[in-house]
C-alpha positions in Angstrom: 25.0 -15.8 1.5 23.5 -14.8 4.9 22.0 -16.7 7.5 19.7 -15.9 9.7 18.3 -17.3 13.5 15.1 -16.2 15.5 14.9 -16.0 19.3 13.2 -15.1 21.8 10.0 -16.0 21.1 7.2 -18.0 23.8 4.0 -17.6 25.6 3.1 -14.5 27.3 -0.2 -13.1 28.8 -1.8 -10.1 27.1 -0.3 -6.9 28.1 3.2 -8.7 28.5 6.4 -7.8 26.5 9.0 -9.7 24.4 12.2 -9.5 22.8 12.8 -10.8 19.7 16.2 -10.8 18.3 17.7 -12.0 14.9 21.3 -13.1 14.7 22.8 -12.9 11.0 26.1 -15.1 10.0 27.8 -13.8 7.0 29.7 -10.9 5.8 27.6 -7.2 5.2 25.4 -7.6 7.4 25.4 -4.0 8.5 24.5 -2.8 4.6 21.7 -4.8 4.6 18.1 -3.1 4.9 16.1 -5.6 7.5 12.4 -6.1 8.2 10.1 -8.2 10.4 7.3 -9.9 9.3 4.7 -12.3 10.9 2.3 -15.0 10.1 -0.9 -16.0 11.9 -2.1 -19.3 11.3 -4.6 -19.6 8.3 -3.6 -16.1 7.2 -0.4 -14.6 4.9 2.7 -13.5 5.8 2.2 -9.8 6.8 4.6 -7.0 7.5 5.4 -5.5 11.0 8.7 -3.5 10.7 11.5 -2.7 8.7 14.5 -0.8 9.7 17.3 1.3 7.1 20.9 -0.2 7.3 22.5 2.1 9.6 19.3 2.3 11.6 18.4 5.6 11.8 15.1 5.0 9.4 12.3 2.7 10.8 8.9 2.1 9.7 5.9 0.1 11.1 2.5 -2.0 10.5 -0.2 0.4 11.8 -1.5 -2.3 13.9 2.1 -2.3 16.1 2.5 1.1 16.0 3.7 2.5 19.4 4.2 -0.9 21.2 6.9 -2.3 19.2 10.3 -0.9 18.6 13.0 -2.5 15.8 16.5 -2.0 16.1 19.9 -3.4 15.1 23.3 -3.3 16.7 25.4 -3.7 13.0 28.6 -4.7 15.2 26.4 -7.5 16.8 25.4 -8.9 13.3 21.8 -8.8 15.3 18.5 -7.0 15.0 15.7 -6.8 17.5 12.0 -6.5 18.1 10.8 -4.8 21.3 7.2 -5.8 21.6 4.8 -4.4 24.6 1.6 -4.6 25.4 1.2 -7.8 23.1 -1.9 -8.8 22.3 -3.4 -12.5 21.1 -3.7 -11.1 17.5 0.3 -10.5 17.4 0.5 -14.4 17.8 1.8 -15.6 15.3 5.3 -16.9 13.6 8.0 -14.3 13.4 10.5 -13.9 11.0 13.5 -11.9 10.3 14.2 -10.8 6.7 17.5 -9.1 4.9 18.3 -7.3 2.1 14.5 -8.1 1.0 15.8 -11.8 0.5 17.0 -13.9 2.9 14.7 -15.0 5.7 15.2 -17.0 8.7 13.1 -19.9 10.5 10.7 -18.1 12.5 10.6 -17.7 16.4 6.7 -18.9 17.8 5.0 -15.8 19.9 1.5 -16.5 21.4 -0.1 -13.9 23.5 -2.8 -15.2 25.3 -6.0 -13.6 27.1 
């Protein structure tokens, strides 16, 4: 079983940055493959990130492309989400997922204009 927490999440102005991170409990975390998704009020879940167990393959939503960066620090049980230049439509709810199963929280982020 793995557990999961959110932070770093709040209220920033359009063009401002963020750092999300996710703090797993539990044994293999490092083997896990992890991703970030989001959710925007009145619409789905949607994905934004996912990054390879040892962290060396990453792959991103086209819409984040460029101003977001994932990462994860295995000895630190912890994975990250850089985010610049936000913008209002990356508000939203922001959860951490591992192993394509377990899922955290969510951490708030609204960018506003």
């Amino acid at each position: 079983q793995v557990q999961l927490v959110e932070s770093g999440g709040g209220l920033v102005q359009a063009g401002g940055s963020l750092r999300l991170s996710c703090r797993a409990s539990g044994r293999a975390f490092s083997v896990y493959a992890l991703t970030w998704f989001r959710q925007a009020p009145g619409k789905e879940r949607e994905f934004v990130a996912a990054i390879s167990s040892s962290g060396i393959s990453t792959s991103y939503a086209d819409s984040v492309k460029g101003r977001f960066t994932i990462s994860r620090v295995n000895a630190k049980n912890t994975m990250y989400l850089q985010m610049n230049s936000l913008r209002p439509e990356d508000t939203g709810v922001y959860y951490c997922q591992a192993d394509h199963r377990y899922w955290g929280q969510g951490t708030q982020v609204t960018v506003s204009s």
